[in-house]
N, C-alpha and C positions, 0 to 999 in steps of 0.2 A: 160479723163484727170482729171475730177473735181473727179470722185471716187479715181483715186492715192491720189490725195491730201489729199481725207478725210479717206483712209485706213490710209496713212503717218501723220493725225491728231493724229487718233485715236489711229495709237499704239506710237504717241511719248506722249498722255493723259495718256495711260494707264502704259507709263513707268515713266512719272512723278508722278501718281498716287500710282505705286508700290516702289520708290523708296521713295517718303513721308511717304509710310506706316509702309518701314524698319523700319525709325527713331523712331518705337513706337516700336516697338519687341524687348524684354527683350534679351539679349546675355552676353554668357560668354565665352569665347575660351581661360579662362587659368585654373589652378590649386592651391586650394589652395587661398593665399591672395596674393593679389598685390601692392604693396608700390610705385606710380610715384612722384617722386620732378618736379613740373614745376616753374624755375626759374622765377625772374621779365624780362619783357622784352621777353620772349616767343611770337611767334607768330603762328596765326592758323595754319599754316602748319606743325610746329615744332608738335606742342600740338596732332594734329591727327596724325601724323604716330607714335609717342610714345605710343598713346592710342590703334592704330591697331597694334601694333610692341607687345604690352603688351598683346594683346588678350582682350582688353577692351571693343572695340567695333568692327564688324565686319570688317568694310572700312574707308579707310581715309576720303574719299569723303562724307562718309555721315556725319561724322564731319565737314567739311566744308560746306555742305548744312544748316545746324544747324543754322550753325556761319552767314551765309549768310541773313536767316533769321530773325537775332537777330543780328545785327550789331550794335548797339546799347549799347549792354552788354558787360560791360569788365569783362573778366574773371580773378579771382584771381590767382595770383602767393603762391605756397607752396606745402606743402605733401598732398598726397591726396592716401585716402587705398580704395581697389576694392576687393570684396570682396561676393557677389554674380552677379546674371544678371541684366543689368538694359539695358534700351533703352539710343538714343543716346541722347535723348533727356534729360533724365534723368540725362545721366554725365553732357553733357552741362550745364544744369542748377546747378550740386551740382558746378563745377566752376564758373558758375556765384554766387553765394552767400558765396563763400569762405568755404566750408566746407570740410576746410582742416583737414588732420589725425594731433594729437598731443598723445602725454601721459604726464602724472603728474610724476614729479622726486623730489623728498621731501630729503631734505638736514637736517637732523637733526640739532638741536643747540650743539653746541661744537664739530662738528665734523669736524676734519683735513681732509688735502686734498689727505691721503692715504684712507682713513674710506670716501671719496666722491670718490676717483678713482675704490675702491672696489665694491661701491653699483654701479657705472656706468657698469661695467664690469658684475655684475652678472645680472643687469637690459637688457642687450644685448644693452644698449644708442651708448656706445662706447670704444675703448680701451682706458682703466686703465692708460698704460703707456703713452700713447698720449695726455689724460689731465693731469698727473702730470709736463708731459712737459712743455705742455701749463699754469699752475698754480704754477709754480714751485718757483715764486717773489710775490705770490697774498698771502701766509698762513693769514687767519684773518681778511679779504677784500672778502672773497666768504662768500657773506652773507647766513644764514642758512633759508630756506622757500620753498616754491616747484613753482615750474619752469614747461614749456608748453615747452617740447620739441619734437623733429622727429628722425626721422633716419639719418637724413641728419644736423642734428644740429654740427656742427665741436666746438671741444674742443675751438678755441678760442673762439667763438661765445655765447658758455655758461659761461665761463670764463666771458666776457663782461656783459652780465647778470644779473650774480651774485656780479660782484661790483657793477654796476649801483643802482643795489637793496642796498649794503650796504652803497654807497652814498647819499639815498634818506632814509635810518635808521638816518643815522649819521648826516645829515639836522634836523631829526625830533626832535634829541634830544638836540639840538641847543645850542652845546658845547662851551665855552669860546673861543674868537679868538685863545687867546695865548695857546689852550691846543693842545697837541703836540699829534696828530694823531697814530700814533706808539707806544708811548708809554701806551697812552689809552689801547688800540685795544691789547697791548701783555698782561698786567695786565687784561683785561677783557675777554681774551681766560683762563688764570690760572684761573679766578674767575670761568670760566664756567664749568672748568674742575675740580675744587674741591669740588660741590656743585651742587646737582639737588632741591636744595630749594629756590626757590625766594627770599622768607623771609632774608636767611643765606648772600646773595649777597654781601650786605654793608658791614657785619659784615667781611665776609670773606675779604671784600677789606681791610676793615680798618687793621687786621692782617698785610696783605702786605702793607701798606703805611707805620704803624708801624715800622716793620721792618727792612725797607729802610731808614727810615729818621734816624734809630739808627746805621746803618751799621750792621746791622745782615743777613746772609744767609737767604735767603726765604725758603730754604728746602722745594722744590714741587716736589712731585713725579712726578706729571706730566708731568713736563719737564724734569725729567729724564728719563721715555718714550718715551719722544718728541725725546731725543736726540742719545737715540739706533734707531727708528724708523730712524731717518735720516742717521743713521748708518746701517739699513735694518738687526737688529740682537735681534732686539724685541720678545719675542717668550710668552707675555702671564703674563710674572714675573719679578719685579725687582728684578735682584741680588746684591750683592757685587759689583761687579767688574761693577757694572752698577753707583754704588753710589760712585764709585771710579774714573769713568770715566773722560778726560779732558775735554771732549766736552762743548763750552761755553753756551749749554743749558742747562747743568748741575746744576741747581743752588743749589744742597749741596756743589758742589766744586767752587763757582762763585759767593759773592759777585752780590748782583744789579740784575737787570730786567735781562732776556734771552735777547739775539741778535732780538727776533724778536716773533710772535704772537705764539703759538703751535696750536692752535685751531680757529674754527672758533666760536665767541659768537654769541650769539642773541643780540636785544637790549635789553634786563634786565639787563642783565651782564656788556653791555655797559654803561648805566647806573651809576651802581652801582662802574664802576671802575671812571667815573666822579664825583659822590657825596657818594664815602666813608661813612660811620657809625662813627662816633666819640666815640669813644673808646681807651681803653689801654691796649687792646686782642695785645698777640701778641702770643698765641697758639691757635694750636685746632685739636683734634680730632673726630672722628666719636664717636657718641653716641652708647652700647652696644647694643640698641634693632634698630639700625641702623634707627630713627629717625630722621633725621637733626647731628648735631657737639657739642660739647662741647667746649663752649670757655673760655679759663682763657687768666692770664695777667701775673701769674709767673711761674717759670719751675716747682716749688712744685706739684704746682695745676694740671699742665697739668701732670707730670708724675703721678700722682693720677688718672687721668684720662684715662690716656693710659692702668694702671693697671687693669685699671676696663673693658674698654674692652679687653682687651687680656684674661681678666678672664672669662670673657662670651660669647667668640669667643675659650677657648679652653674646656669650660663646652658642647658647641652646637659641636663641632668636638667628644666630649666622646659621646655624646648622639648619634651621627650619625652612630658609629660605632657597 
């Protein structure tokens, strides 16, 4: 009797022995990468049959021997990528330390939320038309900076983000109470959009402040981009019939600010559409050696100006050919 016992010792030692030792033996039973989301509020069981359903590790159970072990340890919630063999041990612990998958999605400064659905879409983050959806009220509020996203990040989610981030800009630059938010924030998408010169910021602003306090057209290409884009007939080039348009983003045909942001600024731009350049610019063009702008204050000037680059924008066009 006493030898059953101690054969029935030995081999239930030698199968607790074999089954501790799985836990170190590197496995991989899938193909390729593997991307698992484990949400908050997951529990051991959930988490091991995902991981065996995934081919991640060999058995549920031995994830739960793990867990068993290490009761102790709370395991992180998020994306997590698989990608060679590891023991079970090994996953275990990369969820206990949170060593979640992410990637870097970098939002240029002045980029609208067609030029962020496009990089989303080629980046494979997510569909294009699903965050325009979801950002469809935000143009100018999706702050420009790069982001820690997943696969699993859902358009509103990043949407949330990205204002967050531009409510903790627009804190920093600790704006008059009485300054009107939208207004800002649409002045400061044209400023970003007419100008990749810091320097030019104010100056540009002051142009438009100019212009408004006299009732003059803003005359921004920009926003007559802005406003075939929202017409989806944008193709590369302003035409005519572009600059003829009714659209009330049109501001050659429109009197006062656009209805709303076209772009999204940085804070430079934000900035500068709050503290204006004091001046009596209310033109300006691109310099010929494309420099920075030329600014003047009467139509003489600036048509002299204009002259001058069309005359070395149509000298570099002879040279080209």
């Amino acid at each position: 009797m006493k030898s059953r016992w101690a054969i029935a010792l030995l081999c239930a030692a030698g199968l607790c022995g074999a089954a501790l030792y799985s836990l170190q033996l590197p496995y991989r039973g899938f193909d390729g990468d593997v991307f698992l989301q484990f949400p908050k509020g997951s529990g051991t069981r959930a988490i091991a049959e995902k991981l065996a359903d995934a081919g991640v590790v060999r058995y549920a159970w031995q994830f739960w021997l793990v867990r068993a072990m290490h009761s102790h340890v709370a395991l992180q919630a998020g994306e997590y990528k698989f990608d060679h063999a590891a023991s079970v041990i090994d996953v275990f612990n990369r969820l206990g330390r949170g060593d979640v998958f992410y990637f870097s999605f970098t939002v240029p400064e002045g980029s609208n939320m067609f030029d962020i659905a496009r990089l989303l879409e080629s980046q494979g983050v997510m569909s294009g038309q699903d965050f325009l959806k979801a950002a469809k009220t935000l143009e100018g509020f999706l702050f420009p900076s790069t982001y820690r996203v997943s696969h699993f990040t859902t358009p509103a989610a990043l949407c949330q983000m990205m204002t967050a981030q531009f409510h903790k800009e627009w804190t920093k630059l600790m704006p008059d109470s009485a300054a009107d938010i939208v207004k800002t924030v649409t002045l400061a998408s044209m400023i970003e959009k007419e100008t990749g010169f810091p320097a030019e910021r104010p100056m540009v602003a002051s142009v438009f402040e100019n212009r408004l306090r006299l009732g003059m057209p803003l005359d921004c290409d920009p926003t007559v981009i802005y406003a075939a884009l929202l017409e989806d007939r944008y193709r590369g080039m302003i035409h005519r019939s572009d600059l003829d348009n009714a659209n009330p983003y049109n501001t050659y045909r429109h009197a006062g600010l656009p209805p709303g942001p076209i772009a999204n600024p940085g804070a430079g731009s934000l900035a500068a559409a709050l503290h204006p350049a004091e001046t009596d610019f209310l033109y300006f063009v691109a310099k010929p050696n494309g420099d920075g702008h030329v600014f003047t204050s009467n139509l003489a000037a600036h048509n002299k100006a204009v002259g001058s680059y069309r005359h070395a924008q149509s000298k570099g066009a002879h040279k080209a050919r």
